[in-house]
One Martini backbone bead per residue (centre of mass of N, CA, C, O) as a GRO file, in nm:
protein
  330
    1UNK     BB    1   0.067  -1.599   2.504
    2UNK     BB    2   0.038  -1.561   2.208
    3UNK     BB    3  -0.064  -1.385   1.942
    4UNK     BB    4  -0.315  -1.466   1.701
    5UNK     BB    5  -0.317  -1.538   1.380
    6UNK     BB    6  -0.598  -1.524   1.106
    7UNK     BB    7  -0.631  -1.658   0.760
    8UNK     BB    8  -0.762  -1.654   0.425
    9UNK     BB    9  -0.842  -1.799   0.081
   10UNK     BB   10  -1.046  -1.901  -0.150
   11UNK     BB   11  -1.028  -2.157  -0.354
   12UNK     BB   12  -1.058  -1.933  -0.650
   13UNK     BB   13  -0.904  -1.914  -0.929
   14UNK     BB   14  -0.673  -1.619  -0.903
   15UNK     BB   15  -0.459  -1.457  -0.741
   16UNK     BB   16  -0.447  -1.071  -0.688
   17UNK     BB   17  -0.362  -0.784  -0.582
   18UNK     BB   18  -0.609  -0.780  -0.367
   19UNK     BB   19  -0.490  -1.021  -0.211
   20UNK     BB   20  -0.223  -0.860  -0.160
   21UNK     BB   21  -0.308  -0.613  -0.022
   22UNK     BB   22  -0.580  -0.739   0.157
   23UNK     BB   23  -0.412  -0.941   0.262
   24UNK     BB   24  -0.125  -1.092   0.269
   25UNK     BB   25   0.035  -0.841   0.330
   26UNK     BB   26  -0.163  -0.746   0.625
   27UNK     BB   27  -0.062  -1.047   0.751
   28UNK     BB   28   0.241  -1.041   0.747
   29UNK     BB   29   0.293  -0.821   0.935
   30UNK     BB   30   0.197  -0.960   1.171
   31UNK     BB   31   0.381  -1.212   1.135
   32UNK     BB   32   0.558  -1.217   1.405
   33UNK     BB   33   0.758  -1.291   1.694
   34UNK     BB   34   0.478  -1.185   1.885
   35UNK     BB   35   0.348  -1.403   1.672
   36UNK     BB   36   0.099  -1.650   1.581
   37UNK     BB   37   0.013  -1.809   1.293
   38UNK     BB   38  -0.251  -1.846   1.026
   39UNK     BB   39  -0.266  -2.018   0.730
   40UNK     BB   40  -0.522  -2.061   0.463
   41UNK     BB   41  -0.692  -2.276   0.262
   42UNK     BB   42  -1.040  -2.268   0.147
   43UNK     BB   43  -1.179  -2.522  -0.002
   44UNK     BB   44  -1.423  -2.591   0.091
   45UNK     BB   45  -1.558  -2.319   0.053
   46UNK     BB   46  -1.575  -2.343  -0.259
   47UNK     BB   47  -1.781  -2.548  -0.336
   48UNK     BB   48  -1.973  -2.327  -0.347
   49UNK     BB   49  -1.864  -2.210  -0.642
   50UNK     BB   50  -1.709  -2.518  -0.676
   51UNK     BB   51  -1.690  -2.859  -0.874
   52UNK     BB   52  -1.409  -2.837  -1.006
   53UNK     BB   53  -1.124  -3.047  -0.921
   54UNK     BB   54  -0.920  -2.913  -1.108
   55UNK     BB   55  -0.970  -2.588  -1.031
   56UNK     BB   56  -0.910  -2.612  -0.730
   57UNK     BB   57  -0.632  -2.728  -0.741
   58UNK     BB   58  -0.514  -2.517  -0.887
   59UNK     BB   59  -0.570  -2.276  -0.709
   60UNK     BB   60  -0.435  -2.377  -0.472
   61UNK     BB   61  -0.180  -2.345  -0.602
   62UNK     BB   62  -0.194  -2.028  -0.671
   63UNK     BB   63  -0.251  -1.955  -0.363
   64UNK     BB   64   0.036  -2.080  -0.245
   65UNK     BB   65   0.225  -1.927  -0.448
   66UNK     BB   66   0.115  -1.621  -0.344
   67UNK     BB   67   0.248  -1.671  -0.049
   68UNK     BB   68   0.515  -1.744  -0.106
   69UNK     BB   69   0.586  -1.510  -0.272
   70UNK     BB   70   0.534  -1.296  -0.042
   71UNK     BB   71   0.726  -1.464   0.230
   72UNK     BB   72   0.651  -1.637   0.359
   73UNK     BB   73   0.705  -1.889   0.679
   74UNK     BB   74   0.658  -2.192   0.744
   75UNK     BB   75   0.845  -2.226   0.972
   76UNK     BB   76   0.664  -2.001   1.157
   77UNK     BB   77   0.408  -2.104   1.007
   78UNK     BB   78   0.074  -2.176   0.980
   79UNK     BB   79   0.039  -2.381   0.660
   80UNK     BB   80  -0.293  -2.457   0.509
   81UNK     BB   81  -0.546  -2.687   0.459
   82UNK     BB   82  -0.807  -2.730   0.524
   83UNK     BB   83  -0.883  -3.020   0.454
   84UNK     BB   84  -0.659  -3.133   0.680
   85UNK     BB   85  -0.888  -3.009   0.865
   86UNK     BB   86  -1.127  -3.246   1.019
   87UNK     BB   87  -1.216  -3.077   1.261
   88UNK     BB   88  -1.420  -2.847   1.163
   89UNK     BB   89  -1.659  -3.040   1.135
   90UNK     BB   90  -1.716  -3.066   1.390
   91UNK     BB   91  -1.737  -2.780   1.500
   92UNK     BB   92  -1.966  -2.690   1.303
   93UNK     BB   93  -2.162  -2.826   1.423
   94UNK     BB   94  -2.198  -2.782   1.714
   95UNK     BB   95  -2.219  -2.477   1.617
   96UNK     BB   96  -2.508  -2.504   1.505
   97UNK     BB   97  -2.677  -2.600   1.745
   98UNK     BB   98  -2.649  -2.274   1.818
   99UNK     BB   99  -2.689  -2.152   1.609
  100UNK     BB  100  -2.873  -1.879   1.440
  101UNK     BB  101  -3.074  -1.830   1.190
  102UNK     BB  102  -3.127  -1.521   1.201
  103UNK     BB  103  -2.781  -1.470   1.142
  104UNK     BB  104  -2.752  -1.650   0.829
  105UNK     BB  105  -2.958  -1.440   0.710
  106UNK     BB  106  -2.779  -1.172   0.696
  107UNK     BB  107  -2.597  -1.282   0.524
  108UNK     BB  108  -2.515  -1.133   0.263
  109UNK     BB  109  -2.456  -1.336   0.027
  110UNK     BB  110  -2.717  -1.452   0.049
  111UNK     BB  111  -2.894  -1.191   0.041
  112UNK     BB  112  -2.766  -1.150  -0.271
  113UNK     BB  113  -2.961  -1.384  -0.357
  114UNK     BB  114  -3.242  -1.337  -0.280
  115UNK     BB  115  -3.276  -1.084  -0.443
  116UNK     BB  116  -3.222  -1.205  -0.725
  117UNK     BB  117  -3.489  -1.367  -0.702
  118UNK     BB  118  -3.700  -1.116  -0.657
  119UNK     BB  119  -3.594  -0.946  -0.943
  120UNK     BB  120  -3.709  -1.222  -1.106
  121UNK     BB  121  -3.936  -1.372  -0.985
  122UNK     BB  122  -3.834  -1.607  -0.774
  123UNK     BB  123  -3.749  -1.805  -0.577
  124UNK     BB  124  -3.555  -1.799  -0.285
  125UNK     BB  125  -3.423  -2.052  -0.326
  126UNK     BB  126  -3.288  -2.017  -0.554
  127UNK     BB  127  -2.949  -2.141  -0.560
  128UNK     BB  128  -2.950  -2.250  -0.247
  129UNK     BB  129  -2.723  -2.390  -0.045
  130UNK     BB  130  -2.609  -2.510   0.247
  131UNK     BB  131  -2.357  -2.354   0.188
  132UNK     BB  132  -2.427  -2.069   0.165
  133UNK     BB  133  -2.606  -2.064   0.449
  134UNK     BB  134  -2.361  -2.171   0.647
  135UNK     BB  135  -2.060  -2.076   0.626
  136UNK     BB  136  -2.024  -1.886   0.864
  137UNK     BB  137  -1.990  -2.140   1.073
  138UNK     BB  138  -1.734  -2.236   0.956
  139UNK     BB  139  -1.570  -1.997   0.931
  140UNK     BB  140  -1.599  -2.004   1.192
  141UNK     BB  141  -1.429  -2.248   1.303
  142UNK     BB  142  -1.162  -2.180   1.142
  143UNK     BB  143  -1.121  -1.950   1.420
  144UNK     BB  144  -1.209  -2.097   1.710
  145UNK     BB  145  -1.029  -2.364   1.644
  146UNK     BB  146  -0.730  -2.139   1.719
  147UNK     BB  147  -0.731  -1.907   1.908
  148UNK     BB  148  -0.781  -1.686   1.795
  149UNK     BB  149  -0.758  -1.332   1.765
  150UNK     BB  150  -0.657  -1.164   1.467
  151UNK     BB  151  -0.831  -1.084   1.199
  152UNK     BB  152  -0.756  -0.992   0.855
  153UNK     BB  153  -0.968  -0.700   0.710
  154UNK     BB  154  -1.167  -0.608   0.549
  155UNK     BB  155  -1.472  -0.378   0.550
  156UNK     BB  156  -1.646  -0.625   0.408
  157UNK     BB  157  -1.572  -0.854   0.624
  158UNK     BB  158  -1.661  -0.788   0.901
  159UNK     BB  159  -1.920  -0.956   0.915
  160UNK     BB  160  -1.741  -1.277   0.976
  161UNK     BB  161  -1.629  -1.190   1.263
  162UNK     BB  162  -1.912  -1.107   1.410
  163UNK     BB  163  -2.047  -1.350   1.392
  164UNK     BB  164  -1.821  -1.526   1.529
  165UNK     BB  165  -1.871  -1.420   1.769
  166UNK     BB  166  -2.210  -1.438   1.815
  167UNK     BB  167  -2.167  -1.782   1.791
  168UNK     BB  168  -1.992  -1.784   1.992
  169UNK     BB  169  -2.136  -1.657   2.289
  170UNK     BB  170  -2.393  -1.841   2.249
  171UNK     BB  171  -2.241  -2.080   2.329
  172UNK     BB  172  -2.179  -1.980   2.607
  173UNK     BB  173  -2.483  -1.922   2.684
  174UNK     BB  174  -2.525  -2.253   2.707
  175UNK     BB  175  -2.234  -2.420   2.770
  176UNK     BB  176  -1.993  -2.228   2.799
  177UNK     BB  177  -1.696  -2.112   2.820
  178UNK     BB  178  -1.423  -2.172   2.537
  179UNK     BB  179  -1.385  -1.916   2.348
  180UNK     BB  180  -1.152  -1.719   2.164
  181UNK     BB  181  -1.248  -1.382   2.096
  182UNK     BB  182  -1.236  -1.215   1.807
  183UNK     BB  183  -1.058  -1.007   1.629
  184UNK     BB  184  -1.072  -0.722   1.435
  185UNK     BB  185  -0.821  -0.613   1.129
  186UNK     BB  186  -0.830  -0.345   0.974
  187UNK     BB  187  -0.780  -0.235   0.632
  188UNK     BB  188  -0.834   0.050   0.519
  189UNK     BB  189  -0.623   0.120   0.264
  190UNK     BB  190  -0.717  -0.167   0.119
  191UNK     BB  191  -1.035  -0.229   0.104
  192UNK     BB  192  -0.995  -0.102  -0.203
  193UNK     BB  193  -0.962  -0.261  -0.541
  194UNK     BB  194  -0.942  -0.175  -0.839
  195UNK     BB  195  -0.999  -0.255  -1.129
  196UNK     BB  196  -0.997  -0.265  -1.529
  197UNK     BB  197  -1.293  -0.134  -1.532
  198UNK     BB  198  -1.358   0.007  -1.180
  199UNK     BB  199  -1.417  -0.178  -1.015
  200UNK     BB  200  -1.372  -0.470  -0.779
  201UNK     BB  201  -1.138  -0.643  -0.782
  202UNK     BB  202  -1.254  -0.970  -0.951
  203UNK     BB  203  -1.266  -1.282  -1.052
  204UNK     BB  204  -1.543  -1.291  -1.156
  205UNK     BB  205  -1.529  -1.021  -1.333
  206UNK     BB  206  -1.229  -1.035  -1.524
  207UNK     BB  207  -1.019  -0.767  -1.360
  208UNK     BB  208  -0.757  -0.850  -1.309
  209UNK     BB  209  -0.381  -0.811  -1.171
  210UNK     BB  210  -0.133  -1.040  -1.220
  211UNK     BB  211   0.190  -1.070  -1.068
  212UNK     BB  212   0.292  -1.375  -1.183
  213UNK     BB  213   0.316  -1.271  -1.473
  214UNK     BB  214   0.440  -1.248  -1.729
  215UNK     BB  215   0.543  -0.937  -1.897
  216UNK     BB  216   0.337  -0.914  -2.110
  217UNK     BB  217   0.054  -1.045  -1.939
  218UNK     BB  218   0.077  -0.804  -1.742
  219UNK     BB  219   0.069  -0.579  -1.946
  220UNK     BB  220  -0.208  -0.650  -2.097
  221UNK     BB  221  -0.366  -0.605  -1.847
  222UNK     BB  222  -0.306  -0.294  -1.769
  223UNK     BB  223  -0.382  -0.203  -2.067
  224UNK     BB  224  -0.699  -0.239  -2.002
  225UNK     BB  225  -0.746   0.017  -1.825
  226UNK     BB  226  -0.997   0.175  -1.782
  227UNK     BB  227  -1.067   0.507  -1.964
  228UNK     BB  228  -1.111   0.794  -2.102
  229UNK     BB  229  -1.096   1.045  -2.392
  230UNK     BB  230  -0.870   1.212  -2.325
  231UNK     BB  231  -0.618   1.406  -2.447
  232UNK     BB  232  -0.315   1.419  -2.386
  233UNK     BB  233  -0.271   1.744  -2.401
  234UNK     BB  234  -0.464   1.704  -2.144
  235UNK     BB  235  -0.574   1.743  -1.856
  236UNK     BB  236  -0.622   1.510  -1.558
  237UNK     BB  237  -0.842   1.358  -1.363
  238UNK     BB  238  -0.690   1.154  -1.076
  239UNK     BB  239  -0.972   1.068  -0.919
  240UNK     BB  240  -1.092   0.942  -1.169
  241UNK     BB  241  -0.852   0.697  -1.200
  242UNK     BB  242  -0.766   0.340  -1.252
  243UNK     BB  243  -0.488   0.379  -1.274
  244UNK     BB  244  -0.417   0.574  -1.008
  245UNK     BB  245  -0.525   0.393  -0.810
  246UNK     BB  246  -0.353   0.192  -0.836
  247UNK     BB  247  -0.095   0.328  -0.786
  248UNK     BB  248  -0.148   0.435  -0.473
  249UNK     BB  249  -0.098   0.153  -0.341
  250UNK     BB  250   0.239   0.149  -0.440
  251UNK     BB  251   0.328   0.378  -0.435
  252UNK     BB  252   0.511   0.659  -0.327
  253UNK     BB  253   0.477   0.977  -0.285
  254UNK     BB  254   0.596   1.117  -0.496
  255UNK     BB  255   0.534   0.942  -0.731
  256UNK     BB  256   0.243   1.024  -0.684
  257UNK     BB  257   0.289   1.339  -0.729
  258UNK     BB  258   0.391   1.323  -1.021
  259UNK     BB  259   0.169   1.202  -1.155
  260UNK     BB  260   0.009   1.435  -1.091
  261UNK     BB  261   0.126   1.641  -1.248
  262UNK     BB  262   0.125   1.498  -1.519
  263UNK     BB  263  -0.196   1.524  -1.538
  264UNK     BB  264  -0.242   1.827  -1.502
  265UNK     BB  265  -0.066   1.935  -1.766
  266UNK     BB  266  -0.034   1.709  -1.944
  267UNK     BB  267   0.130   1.539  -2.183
  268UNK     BB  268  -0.004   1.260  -2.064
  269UNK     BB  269  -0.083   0.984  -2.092
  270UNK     BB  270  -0.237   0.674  -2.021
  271UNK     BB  271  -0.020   0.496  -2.166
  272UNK     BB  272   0.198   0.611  -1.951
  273UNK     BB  273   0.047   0.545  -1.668
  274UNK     BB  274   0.062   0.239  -1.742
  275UNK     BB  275   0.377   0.211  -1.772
  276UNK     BB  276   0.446   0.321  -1.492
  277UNK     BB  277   0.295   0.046  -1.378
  278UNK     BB  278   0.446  -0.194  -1.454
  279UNK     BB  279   0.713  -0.094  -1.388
  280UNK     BB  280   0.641  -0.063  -1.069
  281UNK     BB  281   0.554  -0.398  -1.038
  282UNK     BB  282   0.815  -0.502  -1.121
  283UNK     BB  283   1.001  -0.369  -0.924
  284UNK     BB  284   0.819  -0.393  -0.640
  285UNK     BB  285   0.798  -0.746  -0.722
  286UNK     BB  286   1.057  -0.890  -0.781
  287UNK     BB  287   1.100  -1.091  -0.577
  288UNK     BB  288   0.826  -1.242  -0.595
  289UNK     BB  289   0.866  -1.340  -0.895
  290UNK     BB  290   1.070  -1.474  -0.825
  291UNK     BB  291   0.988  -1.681  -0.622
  292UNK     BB  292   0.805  -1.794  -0.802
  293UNK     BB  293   0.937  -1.938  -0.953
  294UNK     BB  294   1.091  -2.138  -0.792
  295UNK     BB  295   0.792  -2.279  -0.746
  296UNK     BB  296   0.733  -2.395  -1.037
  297UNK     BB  297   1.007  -2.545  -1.034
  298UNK     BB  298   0.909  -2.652  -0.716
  299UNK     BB  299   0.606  -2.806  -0.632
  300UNK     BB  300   0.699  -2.967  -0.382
  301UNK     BB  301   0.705  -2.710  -0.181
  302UNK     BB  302   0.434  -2.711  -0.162
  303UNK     BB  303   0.347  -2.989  -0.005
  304UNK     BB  304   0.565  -2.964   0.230
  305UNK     BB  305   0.457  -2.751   0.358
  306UNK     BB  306   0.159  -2.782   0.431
  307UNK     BB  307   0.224  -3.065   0.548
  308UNK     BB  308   0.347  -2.907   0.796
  309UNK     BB  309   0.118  -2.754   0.894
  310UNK     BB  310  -0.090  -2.908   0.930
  311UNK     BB  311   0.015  -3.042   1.169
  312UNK     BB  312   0.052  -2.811   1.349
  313UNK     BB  313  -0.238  -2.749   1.369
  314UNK     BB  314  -0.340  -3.036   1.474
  315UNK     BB  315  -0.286  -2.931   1.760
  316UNK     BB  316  -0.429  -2.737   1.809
  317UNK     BB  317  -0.674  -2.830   1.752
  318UNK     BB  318  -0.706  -3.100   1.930
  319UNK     BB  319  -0.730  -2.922   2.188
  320UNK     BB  320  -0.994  -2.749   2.090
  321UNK     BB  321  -1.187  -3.006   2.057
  322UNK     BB  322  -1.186  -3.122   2.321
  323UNK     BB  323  -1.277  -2.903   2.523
  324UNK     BB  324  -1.567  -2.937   2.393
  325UNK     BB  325  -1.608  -3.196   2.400
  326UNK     BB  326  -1.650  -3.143   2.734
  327UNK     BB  327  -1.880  -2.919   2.723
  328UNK     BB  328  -2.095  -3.135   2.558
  329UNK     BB  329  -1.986  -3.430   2.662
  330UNK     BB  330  -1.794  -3.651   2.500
   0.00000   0.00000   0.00000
């Protein structure tokens, strides 16, 4: 059986370039005629942090537009929305009886809202639903559901990964082998984004920068990226700049070469920084920008890529449900 490959993209916000670095585009190089994938939008998982009905479908569209303007194959690739495979929840549960309390304890995002309620000296648990502390679990859930083997995460998100191991493992240990245990594949080159701040590129910071805006605003984004007040006529260290460093992500050694010369000597502002950095992702995403445009005239088939992924996802999940639901008595 060819080895099956499973990523996903939680439907909040607009997806912006650390997405298309971080995730999309290290995902679908996995996906080739030797790999069965698997790319889904995590619409349930926003419930943790959106319950704006609105916002979510709309997210849902801008994030199903930017895998498929970055070249999704939906025809070789099971593409489909979270919430239409109604098998997760049921796997969700029955690995939650299995699952360890003290393993849920651990999680990042958890342990980040407790940590922030004791510097306010607030309750451990202000703000804190059962979505956020059992996530782990769905999680788990959306990658054992489907015998993925390799799962494609930047080295933050490693412990989703671990986590689900630990999952499927404990599972094993109380009712017997039954789930393909995934590794994660890190993407060590893209793991860290800097935003327009200097900060993790992140929707919820308002830092990012949208490859598929018109080119006016999205020079206006690039535009934005803070810089020190070094005068151009000296030069600059290209080392510590948020500008050099989003551009050595997508520039060839050349460019990234030429630009350290040019910060080097001088005569060079960060204005022209920017416009080289606009320039290059313009031409560098030519090709996905074309294809945005194509699919926001025709949003009709991005429900029609979905609705048929959704039926092949539902076939693979439904064999390995039946599995489960045999291993603890159903």
């Amino acid at each position: 059986m060819k080895k099956r490959i499973l990523t996903g993209i939680t439907t909040t916000g607009t997806p912006h370039i650390g997405n298309y670095l971080g995730a999309i585009k290290p995902a679908l190089k996995l996906a080739g005629p030797e790999t069965e994938s698997f790319f889904f939008l995590a619409d349930y998982h926003a419930l943790i942090k959106q319950t704006d009905a609105s916002l979510i479908e709309a997210s849902v569209k801008n994030i199903a537009l930017a895998w498929l303007s970055a070249g999704l194959d939906s025809e070789h690739s099971n593409f489909y929305r979270q919430s239409d495979i109604p098998e997760v929840h049921e796997l969700t549960w029955i690995l939650s009886c299995s699952a360890a309390k003290g393993l849920l304890n651990r999680a990042h995002a958890y342990k980040a809202v407790v940590a922030e309620n004791e510097a306010s000296n607030a309750d451990d648990d202000k703000a804190i639903s059962m979505g956020l502390f059992s996530y782990p679990v769905l999680m788990a859930a959306d990658i054992l559901l489907y015998d993925a083997n390799i799962i494609p995460v930047g080295k933050d998100q490693l412990q989703h990964i671990e986590m689900t191991r630990d999952v499927a493992s404990r599972f094993h240990a109380k009712i017997g082998k039954t789930f393909v245990i995934p590794e994660a594949e890190i993407q060590h080159q893209t793991m860290y984004v800097p935003g327009t701040n200097g900060g993790k590129m992140s929707k919820s910071q308002n830092n990012i920068i949208n490859l598929f805006l018109p080119d006016k605003q999205l020079r206006k984004q690039i535009m934005s990226i803070a810089t020190d007040s070094t005068p151009m006529e000296d030069s600059k260290d290209w080392k510590s700049c948020n500008c050099f460093a989003i551009f050595t992500l997508v520039a060839d050694e050349q460019q990234i070469a030429d630009m350290k010369d040019k910060y080097e000597r001088g005569d060079y502002g960060y204005g022209h920084a920017k416009q080289a950095l606009f320039e290059l992702l313009i031409d560098k995403f030519s090709t996905e920008r074309t294809r945005y445009n194509h699919y926001m005239n025709n949003l009709s088939e991005i429900d029609e890529a979905l609705a048929i992924g959704a039926e092949k996802a539902k076939v693979v999940a439904d064999t390995v449900l039946k599995r489960v639901r045999t291993k603890v008595g159903y």
